[in-house]
C-alpha positions in Angstrom: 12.1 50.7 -22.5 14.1 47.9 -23.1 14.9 44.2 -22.4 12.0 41.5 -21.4 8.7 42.7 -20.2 7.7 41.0 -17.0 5.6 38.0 -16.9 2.3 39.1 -16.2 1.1 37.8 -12.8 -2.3 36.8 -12.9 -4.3 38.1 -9.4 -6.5 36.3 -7.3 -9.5 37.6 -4.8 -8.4 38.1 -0.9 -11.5 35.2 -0.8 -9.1 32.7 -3.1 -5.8 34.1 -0.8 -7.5 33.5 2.7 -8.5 29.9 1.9 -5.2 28.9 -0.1 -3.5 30.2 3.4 -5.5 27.8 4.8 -4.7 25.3 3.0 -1.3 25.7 3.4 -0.6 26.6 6.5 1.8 24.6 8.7 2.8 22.5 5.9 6.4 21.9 5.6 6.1 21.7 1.5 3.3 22.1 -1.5 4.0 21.0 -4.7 1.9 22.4 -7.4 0.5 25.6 -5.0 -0.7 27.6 -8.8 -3.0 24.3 -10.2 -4.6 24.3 -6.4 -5.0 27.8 -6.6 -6.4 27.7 -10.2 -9.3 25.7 -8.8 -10.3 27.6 -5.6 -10.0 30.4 -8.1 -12.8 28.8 -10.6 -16.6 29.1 -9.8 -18.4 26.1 -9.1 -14.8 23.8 -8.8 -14.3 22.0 -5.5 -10.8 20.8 -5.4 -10.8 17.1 -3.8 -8.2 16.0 -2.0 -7.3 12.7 -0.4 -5.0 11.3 2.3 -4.1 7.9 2.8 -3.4 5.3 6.2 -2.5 2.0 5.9 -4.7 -0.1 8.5 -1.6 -1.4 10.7 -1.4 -0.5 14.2 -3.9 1.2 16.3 -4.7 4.6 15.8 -2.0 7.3 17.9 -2.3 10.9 18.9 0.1 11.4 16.0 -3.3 11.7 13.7 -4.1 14.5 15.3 -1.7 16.3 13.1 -3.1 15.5 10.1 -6.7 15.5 11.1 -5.8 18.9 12.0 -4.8 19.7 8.4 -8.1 18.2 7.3 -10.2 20.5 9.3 -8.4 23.3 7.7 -9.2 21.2 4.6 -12.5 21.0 5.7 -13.1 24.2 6.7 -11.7 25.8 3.5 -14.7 23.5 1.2 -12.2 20.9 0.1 -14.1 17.6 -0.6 -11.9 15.5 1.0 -11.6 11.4 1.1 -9.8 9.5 3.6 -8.4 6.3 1.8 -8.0 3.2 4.4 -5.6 1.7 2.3 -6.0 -2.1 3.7 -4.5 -4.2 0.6 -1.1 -1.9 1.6 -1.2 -3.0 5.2 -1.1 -5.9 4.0 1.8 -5.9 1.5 3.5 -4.2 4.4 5.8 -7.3 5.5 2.2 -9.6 6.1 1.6 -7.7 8.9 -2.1 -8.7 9.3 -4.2 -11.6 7.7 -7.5 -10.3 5.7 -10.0 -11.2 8.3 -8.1 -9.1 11.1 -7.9 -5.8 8.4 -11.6 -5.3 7.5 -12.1 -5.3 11.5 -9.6 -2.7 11.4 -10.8 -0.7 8.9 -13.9 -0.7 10.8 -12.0 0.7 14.1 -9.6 3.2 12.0 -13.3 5.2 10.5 -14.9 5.2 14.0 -11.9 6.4 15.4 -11.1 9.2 12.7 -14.7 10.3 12.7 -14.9 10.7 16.7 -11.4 12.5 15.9 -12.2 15.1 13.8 -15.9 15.8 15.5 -14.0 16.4 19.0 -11.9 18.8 17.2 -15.3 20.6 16.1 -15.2 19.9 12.5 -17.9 20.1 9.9 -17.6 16.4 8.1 -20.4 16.7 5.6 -17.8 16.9 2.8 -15.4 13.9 4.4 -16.0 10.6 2.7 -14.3 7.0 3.8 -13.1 4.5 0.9 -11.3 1.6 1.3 -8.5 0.6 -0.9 -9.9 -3.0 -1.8 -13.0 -1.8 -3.0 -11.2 -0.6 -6.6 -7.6 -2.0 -6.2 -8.5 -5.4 -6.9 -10.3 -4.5 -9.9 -8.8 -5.5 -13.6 -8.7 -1.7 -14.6 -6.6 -0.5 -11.9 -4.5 -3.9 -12.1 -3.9 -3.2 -15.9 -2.3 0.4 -14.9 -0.5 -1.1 -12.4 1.2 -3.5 -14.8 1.7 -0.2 -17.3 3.2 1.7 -14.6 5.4 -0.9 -13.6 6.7 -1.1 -17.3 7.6 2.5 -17.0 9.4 2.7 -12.8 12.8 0.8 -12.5 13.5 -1.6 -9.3 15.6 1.0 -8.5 13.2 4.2 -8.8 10.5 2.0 -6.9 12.6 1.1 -4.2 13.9 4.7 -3.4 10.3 6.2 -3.8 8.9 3.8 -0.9 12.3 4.2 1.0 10.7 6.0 4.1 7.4 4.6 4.0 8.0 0.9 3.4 10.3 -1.1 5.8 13.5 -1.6 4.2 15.4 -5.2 4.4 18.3 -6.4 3.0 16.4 -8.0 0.5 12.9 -6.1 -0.1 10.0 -8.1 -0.6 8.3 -7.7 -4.2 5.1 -5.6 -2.6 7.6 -3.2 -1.0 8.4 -1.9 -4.3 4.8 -2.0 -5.7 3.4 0.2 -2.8 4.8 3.2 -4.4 2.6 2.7 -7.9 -0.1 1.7 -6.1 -0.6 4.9 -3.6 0.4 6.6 -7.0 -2.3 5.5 -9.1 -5.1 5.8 -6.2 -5.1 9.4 -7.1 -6.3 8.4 -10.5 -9.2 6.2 -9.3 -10.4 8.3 -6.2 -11.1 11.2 -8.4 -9.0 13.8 -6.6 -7.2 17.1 -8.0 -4.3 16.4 -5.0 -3.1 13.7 -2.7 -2.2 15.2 1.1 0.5 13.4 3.5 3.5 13.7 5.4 6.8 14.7 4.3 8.1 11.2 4.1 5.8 10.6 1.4 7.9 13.4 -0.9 9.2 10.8 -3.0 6.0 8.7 -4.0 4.5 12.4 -4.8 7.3 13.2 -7.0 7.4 9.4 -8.7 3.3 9.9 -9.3 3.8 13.4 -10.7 6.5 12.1 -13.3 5.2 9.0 -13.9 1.1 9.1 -14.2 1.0 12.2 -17.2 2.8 9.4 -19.3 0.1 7.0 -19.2 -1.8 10.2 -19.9 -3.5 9.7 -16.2 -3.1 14.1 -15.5 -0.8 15.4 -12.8 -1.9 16.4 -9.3 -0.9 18.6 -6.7 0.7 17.7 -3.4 0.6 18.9 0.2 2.8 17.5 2.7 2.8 17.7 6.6 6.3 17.8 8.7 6.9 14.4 10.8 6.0 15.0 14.0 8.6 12.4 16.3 7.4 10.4 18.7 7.7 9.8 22.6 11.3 8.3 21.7 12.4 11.0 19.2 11.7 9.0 16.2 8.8 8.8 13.7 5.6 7.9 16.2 4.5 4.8 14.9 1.1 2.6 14.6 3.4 -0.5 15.5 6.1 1.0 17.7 4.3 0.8 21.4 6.5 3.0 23.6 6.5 5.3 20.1 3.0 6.3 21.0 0.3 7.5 22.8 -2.9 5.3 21.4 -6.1 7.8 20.8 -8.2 5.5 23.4 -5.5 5.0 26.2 -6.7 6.1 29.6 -5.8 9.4 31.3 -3.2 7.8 33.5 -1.8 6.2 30.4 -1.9 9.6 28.3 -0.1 11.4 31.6 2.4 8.8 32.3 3.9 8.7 28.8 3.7 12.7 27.9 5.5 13.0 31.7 8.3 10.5 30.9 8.7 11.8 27.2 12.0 13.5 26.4 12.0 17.2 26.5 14.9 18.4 26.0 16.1 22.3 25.4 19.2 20.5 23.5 16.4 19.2 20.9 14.2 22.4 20.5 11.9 19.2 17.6 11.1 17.1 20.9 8.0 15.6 20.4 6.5 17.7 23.3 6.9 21.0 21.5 5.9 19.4 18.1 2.6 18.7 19.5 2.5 22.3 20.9 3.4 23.8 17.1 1.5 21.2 15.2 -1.8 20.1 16.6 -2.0 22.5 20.3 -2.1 25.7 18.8 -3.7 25.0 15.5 -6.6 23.5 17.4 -7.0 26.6 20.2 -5.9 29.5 17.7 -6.4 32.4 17.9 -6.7 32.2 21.2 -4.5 32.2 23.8 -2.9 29.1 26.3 -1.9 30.3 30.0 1.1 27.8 31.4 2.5 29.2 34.7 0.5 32.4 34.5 1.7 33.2 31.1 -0.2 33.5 28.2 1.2 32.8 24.6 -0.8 33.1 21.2 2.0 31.4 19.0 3.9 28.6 19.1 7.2 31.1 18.8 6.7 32.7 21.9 6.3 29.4 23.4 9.2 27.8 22.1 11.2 30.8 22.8 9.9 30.8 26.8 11.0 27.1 27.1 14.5 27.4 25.8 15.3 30.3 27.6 14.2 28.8 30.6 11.3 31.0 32.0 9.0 27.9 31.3 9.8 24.8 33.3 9.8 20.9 31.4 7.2 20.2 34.2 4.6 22.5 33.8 5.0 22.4 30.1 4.3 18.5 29.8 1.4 19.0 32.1 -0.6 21.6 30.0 0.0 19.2 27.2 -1.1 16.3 29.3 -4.1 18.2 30.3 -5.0 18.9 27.2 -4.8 15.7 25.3 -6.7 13.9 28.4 -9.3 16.5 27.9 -9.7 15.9 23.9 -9.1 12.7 24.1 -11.9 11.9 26.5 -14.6 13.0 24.0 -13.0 10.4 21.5 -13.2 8.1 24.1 -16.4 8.8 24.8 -17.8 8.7 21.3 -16.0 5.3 20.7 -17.9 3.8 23.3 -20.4 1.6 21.7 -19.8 -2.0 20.8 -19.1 -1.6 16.9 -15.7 0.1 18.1 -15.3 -2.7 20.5 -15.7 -5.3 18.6 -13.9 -3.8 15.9 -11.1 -3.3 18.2 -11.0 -7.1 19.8 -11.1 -8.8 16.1 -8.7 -6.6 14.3 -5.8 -6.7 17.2 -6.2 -10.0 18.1 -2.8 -12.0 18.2 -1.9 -13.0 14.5 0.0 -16.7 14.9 0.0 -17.1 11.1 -1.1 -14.6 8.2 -0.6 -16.7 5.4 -2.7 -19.6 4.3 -1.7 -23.3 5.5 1.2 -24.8 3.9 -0.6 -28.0 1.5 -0.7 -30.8 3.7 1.6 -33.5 1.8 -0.3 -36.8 1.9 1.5 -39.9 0.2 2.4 -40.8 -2.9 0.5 -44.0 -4.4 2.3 -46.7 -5.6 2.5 -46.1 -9.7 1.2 -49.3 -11.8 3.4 -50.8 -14.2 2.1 -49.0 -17.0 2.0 -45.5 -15.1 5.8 -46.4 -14.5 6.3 -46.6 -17.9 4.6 -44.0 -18.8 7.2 -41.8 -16.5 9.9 -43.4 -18.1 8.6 -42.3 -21.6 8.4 -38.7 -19.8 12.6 -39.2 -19.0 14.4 -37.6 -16.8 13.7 -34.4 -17.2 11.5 -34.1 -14.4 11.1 -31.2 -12.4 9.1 -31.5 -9.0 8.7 -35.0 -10.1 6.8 -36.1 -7.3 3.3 -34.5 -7.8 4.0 -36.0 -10.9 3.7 -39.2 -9.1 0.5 -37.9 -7.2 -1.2 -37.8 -10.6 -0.4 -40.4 -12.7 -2.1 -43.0 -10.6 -5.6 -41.3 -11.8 -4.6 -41.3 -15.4 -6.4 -43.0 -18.6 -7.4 -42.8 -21.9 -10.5 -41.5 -20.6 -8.9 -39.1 -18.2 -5.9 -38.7 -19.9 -2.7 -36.5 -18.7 -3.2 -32.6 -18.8 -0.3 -31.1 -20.7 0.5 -27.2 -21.0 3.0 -24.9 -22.7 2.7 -21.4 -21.8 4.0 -19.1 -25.0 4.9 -15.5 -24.1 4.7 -13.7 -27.6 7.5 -11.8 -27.0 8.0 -10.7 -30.8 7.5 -12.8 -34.2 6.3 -16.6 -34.0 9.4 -19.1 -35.0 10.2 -22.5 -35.5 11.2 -23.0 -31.3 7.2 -23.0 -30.7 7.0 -26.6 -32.7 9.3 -28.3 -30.3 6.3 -28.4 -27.4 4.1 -29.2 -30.2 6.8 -32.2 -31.1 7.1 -33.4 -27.3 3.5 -33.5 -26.6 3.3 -36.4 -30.0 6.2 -38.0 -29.2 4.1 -39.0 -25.9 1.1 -39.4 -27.7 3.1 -41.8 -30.1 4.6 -43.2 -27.4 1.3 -44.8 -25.3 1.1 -42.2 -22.7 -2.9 -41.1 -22.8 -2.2 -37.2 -23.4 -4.4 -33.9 -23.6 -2.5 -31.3 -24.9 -3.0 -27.2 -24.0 -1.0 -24.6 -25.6 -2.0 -20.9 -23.7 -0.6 -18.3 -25.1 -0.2 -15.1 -22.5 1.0 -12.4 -23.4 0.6 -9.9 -20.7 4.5 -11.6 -19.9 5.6 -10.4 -23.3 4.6 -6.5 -22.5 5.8 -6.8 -18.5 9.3 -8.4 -20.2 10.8 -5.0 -21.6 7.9 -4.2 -23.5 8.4 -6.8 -25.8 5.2 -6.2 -27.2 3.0 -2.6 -26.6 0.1 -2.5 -24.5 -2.1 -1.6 -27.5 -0.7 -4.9 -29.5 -1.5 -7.4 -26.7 -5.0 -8.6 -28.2 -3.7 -8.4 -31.7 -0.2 -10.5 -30.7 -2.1 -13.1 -28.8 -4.7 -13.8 -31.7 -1.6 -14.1 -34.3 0.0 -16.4 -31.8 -2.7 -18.4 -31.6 -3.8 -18.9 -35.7 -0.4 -19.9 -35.7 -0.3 -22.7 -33.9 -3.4 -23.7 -34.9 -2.3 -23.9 -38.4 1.1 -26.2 -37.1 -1.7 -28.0 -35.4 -3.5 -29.3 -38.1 0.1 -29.4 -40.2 1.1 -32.0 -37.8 -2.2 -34.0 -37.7 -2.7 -32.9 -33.5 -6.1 -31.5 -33.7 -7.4 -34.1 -31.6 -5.0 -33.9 -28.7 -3.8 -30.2 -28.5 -6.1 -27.2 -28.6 -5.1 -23.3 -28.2 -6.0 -21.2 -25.6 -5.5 -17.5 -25.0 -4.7 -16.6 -21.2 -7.2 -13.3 -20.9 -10.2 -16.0 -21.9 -10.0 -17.8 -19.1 -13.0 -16.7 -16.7 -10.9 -16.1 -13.9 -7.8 -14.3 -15.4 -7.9 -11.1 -13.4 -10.9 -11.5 -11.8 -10.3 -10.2 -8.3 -9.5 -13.6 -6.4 -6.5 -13.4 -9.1 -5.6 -10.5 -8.1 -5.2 -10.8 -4.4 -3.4 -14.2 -5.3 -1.1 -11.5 -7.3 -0.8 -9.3 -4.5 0.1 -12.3 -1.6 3.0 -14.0 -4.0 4.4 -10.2 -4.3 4.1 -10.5 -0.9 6.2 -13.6 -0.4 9.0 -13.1 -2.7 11.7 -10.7 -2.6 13.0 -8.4 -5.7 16.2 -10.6 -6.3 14.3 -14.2 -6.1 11.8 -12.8 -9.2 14.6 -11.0 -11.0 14.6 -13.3 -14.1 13.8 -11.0 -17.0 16.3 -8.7 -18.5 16.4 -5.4 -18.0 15.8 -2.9 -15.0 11.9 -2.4 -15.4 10.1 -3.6 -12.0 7.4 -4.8 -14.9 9.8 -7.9 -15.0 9.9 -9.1 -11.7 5.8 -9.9 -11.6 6.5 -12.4 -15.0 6.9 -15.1 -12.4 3.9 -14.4 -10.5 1.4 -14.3 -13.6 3.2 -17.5 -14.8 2.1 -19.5 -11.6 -1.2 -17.7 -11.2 -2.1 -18.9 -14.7 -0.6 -22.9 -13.8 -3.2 -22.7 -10.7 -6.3 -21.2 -12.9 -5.6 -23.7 -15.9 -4.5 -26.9 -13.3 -2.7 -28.6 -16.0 -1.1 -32.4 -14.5 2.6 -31.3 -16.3 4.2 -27.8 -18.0 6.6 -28.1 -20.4 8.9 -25.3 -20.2 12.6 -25.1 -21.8 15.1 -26.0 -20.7 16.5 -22.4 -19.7 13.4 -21.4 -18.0 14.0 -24.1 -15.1 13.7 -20.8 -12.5 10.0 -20.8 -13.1 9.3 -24.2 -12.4 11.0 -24.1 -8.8 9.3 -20.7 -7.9 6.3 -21.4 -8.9 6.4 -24.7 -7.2 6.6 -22.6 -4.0 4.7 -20.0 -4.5 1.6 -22.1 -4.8 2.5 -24.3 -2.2 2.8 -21.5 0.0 -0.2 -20.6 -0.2 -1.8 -24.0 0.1 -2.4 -24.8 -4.0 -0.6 -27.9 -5.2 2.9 -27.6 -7.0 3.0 -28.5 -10.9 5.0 -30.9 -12.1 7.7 -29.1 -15.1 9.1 -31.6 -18.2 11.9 -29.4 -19.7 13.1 -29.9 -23.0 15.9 -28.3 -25.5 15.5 -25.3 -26.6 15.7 -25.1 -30.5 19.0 -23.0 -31.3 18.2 -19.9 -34.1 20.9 -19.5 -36.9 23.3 -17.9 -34.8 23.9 -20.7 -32.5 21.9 -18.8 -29.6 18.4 -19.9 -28.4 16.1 -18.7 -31.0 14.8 -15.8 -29.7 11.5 -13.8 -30.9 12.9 -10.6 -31.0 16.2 -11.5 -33.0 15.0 -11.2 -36.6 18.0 -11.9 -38.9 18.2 -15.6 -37.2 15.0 -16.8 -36.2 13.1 -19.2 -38.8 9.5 -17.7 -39.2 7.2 -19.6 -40.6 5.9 -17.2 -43.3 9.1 -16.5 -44.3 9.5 -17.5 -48.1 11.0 -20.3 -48.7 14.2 -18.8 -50.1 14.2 -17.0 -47.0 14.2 -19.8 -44.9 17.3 -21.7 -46.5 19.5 -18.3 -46.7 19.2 -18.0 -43.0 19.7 -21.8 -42.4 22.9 -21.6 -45.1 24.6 -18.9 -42.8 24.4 -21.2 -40.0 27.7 -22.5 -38.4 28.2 -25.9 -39.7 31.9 -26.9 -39.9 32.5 -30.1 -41.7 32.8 -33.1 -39.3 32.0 -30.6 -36.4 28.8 -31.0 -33.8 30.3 -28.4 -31.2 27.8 -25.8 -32.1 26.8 -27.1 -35.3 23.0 -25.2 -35.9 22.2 -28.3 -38.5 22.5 -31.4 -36.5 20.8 -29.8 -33.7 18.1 -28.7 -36.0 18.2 -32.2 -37.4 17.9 -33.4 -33.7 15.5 -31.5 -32.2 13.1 -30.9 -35.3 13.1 -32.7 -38.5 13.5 -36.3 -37.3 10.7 -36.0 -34.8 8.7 -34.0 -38.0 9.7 -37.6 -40.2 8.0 -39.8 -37.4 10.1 -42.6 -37.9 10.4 -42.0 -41.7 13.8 -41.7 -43.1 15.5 -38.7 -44.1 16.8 -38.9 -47.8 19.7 -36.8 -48.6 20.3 -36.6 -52.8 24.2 -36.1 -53.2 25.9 -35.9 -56.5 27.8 -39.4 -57.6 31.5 -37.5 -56.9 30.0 -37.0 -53.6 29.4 -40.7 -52.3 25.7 -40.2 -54.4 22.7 -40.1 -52.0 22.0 -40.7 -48.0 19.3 -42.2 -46.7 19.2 -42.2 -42.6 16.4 -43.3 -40.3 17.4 -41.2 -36.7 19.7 -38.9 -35.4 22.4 -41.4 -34.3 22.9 -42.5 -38.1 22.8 -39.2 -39.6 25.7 -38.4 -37.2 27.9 -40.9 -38.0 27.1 -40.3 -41.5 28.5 -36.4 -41.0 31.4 -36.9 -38.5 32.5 -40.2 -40.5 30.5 -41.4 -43.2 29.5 -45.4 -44.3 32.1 -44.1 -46.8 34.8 -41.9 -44.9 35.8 -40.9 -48.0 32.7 -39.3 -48.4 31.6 -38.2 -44.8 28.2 -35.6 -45.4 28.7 -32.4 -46.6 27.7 -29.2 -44.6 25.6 -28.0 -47.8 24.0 -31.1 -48.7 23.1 -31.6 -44.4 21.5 -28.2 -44.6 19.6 -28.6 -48.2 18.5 -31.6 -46.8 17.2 -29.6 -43.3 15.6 -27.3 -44.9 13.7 -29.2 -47.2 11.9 -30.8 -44.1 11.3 -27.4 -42.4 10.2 -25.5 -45.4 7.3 -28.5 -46.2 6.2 -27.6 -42.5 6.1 -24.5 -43.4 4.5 -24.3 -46.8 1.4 -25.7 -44.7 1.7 -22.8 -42.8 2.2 -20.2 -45.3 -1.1 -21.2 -47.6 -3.4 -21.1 -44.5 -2.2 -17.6 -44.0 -2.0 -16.7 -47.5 -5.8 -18.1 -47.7 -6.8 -16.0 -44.3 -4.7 -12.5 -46.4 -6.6 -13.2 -49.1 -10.0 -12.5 -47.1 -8.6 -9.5 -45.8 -6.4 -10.4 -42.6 -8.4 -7.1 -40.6 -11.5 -8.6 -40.8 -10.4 -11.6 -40.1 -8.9 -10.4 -36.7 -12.3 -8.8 -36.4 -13.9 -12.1 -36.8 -11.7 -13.9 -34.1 -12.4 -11.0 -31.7 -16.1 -11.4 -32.1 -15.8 -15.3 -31.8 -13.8 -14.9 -28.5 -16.7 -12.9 -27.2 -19.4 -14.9 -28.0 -17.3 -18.1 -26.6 -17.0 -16.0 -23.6 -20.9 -15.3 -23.3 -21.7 -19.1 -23.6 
C-alpha cells in the first residue's frame, strides 16, 4: 500500500462522548474541543472552568442563557467558578464608584445562586470569586505590566472591540480589560474560560499571548448572543433592552408582549429565548402552544414562520413561562441581604470619582522665599504649588527635591546634570534635600528597554552609580539614592487601584508618549505620577523634553484629590552626535567607565565647527557640565605659543567669546584644543568613578550585587 498512513485517531469512552456533548451543546464555537476532551478523558481530572460578569447593571433574563450552559457544566462534573469581575465594571467608562460595586457584587451572587437553584441545578461544585480579591495584588500586576509589553494599542483595542464601549478616543482601561480577563484564567486556576461569542477575540488574544509568558494555553467555549427586546445585544445598562430577573409578572408580560417578533427576523429575541434557554431548560420533554406539542426548537421555529403558530400565543407561552421561573427567583431573593444589596448598589451615582483638591490660597512668599524662586528661574512648571510650599521651607525643613531616572540602557554623563542643578541651589542659599529614585519598571514598559529578568540588577547598577558621582561631587550630605520598588507602598494594593483609576481617566492618545506601538508604553505616565504622590517630593526636576509628564501628572493627581507637584526643567545634556544623549545609543553617549581614551575619541568626533555654536556638542558640554563641575574655578586651556599660547576663562560667557572671537581674533579657540580642554574636566569626574568600580570588580562585582540585595532586604525589615 502506498502514500501516507492515516493519523491514528485516538478513541474515547461513550461516558467521555456523552458528557463532551454536553458540554458543548448549543454553543455557537469551542476552541480547543481535543485539550477539554483530554481531561474528561483522564481519571481523577476535573476540568474547571470559569465565566466572567462585570458588576454593572442589574442582573436580566439574558443570564439565563448562560446559567443554562453552566447547569450543563454542572451537571457534566465541571468545577466551575463564577468570576464577579468588579475592578472591570469599574474601568468600564466609571460606571460605578467602589462603595456602590461591593453592594453589587453582593446582589449579582444572590441573584445567580437563586438562578441556577430554580433551574434545578446541583451547585456543590459552583464557587463565587471576585476579581479584587487577586487583581490588585503585585503578582498579577507584574503580568499585567509583561503582558502589556507583549499586546500593541492596536491588538488591545480590537480584542475588547465588542466588549468594551468604544469612543472616539478610548480610555486607557478600555484597552487593559482585554489582558486583564486574559490573565484571570491564570490566577483562578481553570483549564478553560466560558462566554459569549463577543468575547472571541479576548479568547484568541489570551490563547496567543499567555504561552509566551509561559502562563499554559486554555480552552474556550463560547455562547451565541442572544438580542434583546430591541433586536440588539440585551444589556445590564440598556433599560428597554431588558427584562430584569426580579421585575414583576406584569412587567415580565408587558415587555415579552411588546417585544418584536417578527417572521422577517427568524433571530428575534422571542425565538432566541425559545432555542437557547426554553427548550434547554424543559428538554426532553415536550411544550404544548395552541394544542401542539413540539420537542425541538426546529419544529417550533419552522411552525411560527410558516404561520400555523400565531406571534400571540407564542409570546404568551414564553411570558408564562418566565413569570413562572422567575417567581421562584423572586421568591428566593426575598430576604433583606438582596434588598439591601439592591438599594446600595443602584443607588443614583452623582459623582464616581474622588473630589477634585480643594484649591485654598496661596501665602504671601517672604523675601527670602522670593528669592529663593528666583534662584529656581523660570523654568517653572505648575509654579504655583510651588508657591504653596515654599512658605514652610528652612534649613531645618528644607525643600524636597527628586529626579526620577528610568534606566533605560547604560548610565551616562546626562544623569550628572540633576545632580549639578540640585548644587547649584544648594550653592546658591536655597535650603535643599536632594532624592534621586531610580525606577525602572519605566525602562522595561518603554520598549523593553531593559528585560524583566534585568530589572533588580539595572536598578542596583543605577544606583552605585550615582552614588559614586555623589561622593565625586562632595553631595553626600544633601542627595541620597533611592530605588522605586523599596518604597513600602510601591505596588501595594492602594497603588494599584490608584493605577487602575488614572487608566481610568486618561485616554490612549493623551498617555502615548513612549515610542513604539506596545500598550506597555502608555502606563509610563501613570507609574511616573503614582511614584511623585508615594515619595511627595516639594519639586521634580525633569528635562526639558519630558515637559508632558509634568502636565499629566499634575492632573492626574489632582483628579483624584492628591496635590499637583511642582516640575523645574532643565537642558538636556546633548551625546556626541548632537541628539539628547540617549541610554540606548552606545557609539555617542559618554559612560562613565568608559576608559579614558574612550571618552575623548567619542567627544573628538563631535561636531565642533570653528567659530560655530549652532550645534556645537563642546560649548554645550562646556555649558551645561564642566563649568558647573569647576564651581566657580576657572577653566585653563594650554595652547601652543603659534596658537595665541594658553586660555584661562572663569564662565561660559568668556569661554564663548574666546571661541567665536578670541581676546586675540587672530587667535580665536581652536575646536581641538576646546575639546582637550572638555574632556579633561569630564574624564577627572570620571576617574572618581571608574576606581570605585574598579575597587567593587576587584571584590568580585556578583557578590557584591549579592550584598546590596541582602542590604535592601534587611533595610526593608527595619
Amino acid at each position: 500500500m502506498s502514500g501516507k498512513e492515516a493519523p491514528k485517531v485516538e478513541e474515547i469512552s461513550e461516558k467521555t462522548k456523552e458528557t463532551r456533548d454536553l458540554i458543548l451543546r448549543n454553543l455557537q464555537e469551542s476552541l480547543g474541543v481535543d485539550k477539554l476532551t483530554k481531561q474528561l478523558e483522564t481519571d481523577g481530572k476535573v476540568a474547571h472552568v470559569y465565566w466572567g460578569t462585570a458588576t454593572t447593571g442589574k442582573p436580566h433574563v439574558g443570564y439565563l442563557v448562560p446559567m443554562r450552559k453552566i447547569a450543563d457544566f454542572l451537571q457534566a462534573g465541571l468545577k466551575v467558578t463564577i468570576l464577579f469581575a468588579d475592578l472591570h465594571a469599574y474601568l468600564d467608562n466609571m460606571k460605578s464608584s467602589w462603595e456602590l460595586l461591593k453592594s453589587r457584587v453582593v446582589y449579582y451572587e444572590c441573584v445567580i445562586k437563586a438562578l441556577l437553584q430554580s433551574l434545578d441545578v446541583p451547585i456543590e461544585q459552583l464557587y463565587f470569586k471576585k476579581g479584587t480579591e487577586y487583581q490588585l495584588s503585585r503578582e498579577y500586576t507584574d503580568d499585567v505590566l509583561r503582558l502589556s509589553a507583549q499586546v500593541s494599542q492596536r491588538d488591545a483595542l480590537k480584542a475588547g472591540a465588542e466588549v468594551v464601549k468604544q469612543v472616539s478616543s478610548p480610555l486607557l482601561s478600555g484597552l487593559l480589560y482585554p489582558l486583564l480577563q486574559a490573565l484571570d484564567e491564570q490566577y483562578l486556576k481553570v483549564d478553560g474560560q466560558f462566554g459569549g461569542v463577543d468575547q472571541r477575540k479576548i479568547f484568541i488574544l489570551a490563547e496567543e499571548q499567555l504561552p509566551k509568558l509561559k502562563l499554559g494555553k486554555r480552552w474556550h467555549l463560547m455562547n451565541p448572543m442572544v438580542p434583546g427586546l430591541t433586536g440588539t445585544k440585551m444589556s445590564s445598562s440598556e433599560e428597554d433592552s431588558k427584562i430584569d430577573v426580579l421585575d414583576e409578572p406584569d412587567r415580565v408580560r408587558t415587555k415579552i408582549m411588546g417585544a418584536a417578533c417578527s417572521r422577517d427576523q427568524p433571530d428575534n429575541g422571542v425565538l432566541s429565548f425559545y432555542n437557547f434557554v426554553l427548550f434547554p431548560i424543559v428538554s426532553p420533554n415536550a411544550i404544548e402552544i395552541s394544542n401542539q406539542q413540539f420537542f425541538d426548537f426546529e419544529s417550533l421555529k419552522t411552525a411560527y414562520l410558516d404561520g400555523k403558530l400565531d406571534e400571540t400565543s407564542l409570546k404568551t407561552f414564553l411570558a408564562d413561562f418566565l413569570v413562572k421561573l422567575l417567581e421562584k427567583v423572586r421568591t428566593r431573593c426575598d430576604n433583606d441581604v438582596v434588598k439591601d444589596a439592591k438599594e446600595k448598589g443602584y443607588s443614583t451615582v452623582e459623582d464616581v470619582v474622588s473630589e477634585a483638591l480643594k484649591s485654598s490660597p496661596i501665602p504671601e512668599l517672604s523675601t527670602e522665599q522670593k528669592a529663593w524662586k528666583d534662584v529656581l528661574g523660570a523654568e517653572l512648571l505648575i509654579p504655583d504649588e510651588l508657591d504653596r510650599v515654599l512658605p514652610t521651607i528652612s534649613s531645618s525643613n528644607p525643600l524636597k527635591i527628586m529626579f526620577v531616572a528610568h534606566g533605560k540602557g547604560k548610565f551616562h554623563l546626562g544623569f550628572v546634570a540633576p545632580l549639578l542643578k540640585i548644587k547649584s541651589l544648594h550653592d546658591s542659599g536655597v535650603p535643599v534635600k536632594g532624592t534621586i529614585l531610580v525606577s525602572d519598571i519605566e525602562a522595561f514598559l518603554d520598549n523593553e528597554k531593559v528585560s524583566w529578568g534585568a530589572i533588580e540588577a539595572r536598578g542596583i547598577y543605577y544606583r552605585e552609580m550615582f552614588l559614586s558621582l555623589i561622593k565625586r561631587l562632595k553631595l553626600e550630605d544633601i542627595i541620597e539614592v533611592k530605588i522605586a520598588a523599596e518604597h513600602e507602598k510601591y505596588f501595594d494594593k492602594d497603588y494599584v487601584l490608584d493605577f487602575y483609576k488614572m487608566a481610568s481617566a486618561v485616554t490612549r492618545d493623551e498617555t502615548t508618549i513612549c515610542e513604539g506601538s506596545a500598550l506597555s508604553g502608555n502606563l509610563v505616565p501613570l507609574i511616573y505620577s503614582l511614584n511623585a504622590h508615594i515619595h511627595r517630593p516639594d519639586l521634580l526636576i525633569v528635562g526639558n523634553d519630558s515637559t508632558v509628564f509634568a502636565d499629566l501628572s499634575a492632573r492626574l493627581l489632582r483628579y483624584f484629590g492628591y496635590p499637583a507637584i511642582s516640575h523645574l526643567a532643565i537642558p538636556t545634556v546633548p551625546g556626541c552626535n548632537g541628539q539628547k544623549m540617549s541610554c540606548s545609543v552606545l557609539d555617542f553617549l559618554l559612560d562613565p567607565l568608559d576608559t579614558p581614551k574612550q571618552t575623548k575619541t567619542k567627544i573628538a568626533r563631535s561636531f565642533c565647527e570653528p567659530g560655530n555654536l549652532d550645534g556645537n556638542v563642546a560649548m554645550q558640554l562646556a555649558e551645561l557640565i564642566v563649568f558647573p563641575l569647576l564651581n566657580g574655578s576657572c577653566l585653563n586651556i594650554p595652547r601652543s605659543a603659534d596658537n595665541g599660547g594658553d586660555v584661562s576663562v572663569s564662565n561660559y560667557r568668556e569661554l564663548e567669546h574666546e571661541f567665536v572671537t578670541g581676546t586675540n581674533p587672530e587667535f580665536p579657540l581652536h575646536p581641538g584644543d576646546l575639546k582637550n580642554a572638555v574632556v579633561g574636566v569630564i574624564n577627572g569626574l570620571f576617574d572618581g568613578v571608574r576606581a570605585d568600580f574598579a575597587d567593587k570588580l576587584g571584590r568580585n562585582w556578583s557578590k557584591m550585587l549579592l550584598w546590596l540585595r541582602r542590604e535592601r532586604r534587611n533595610s526593608s525589615l527595619n
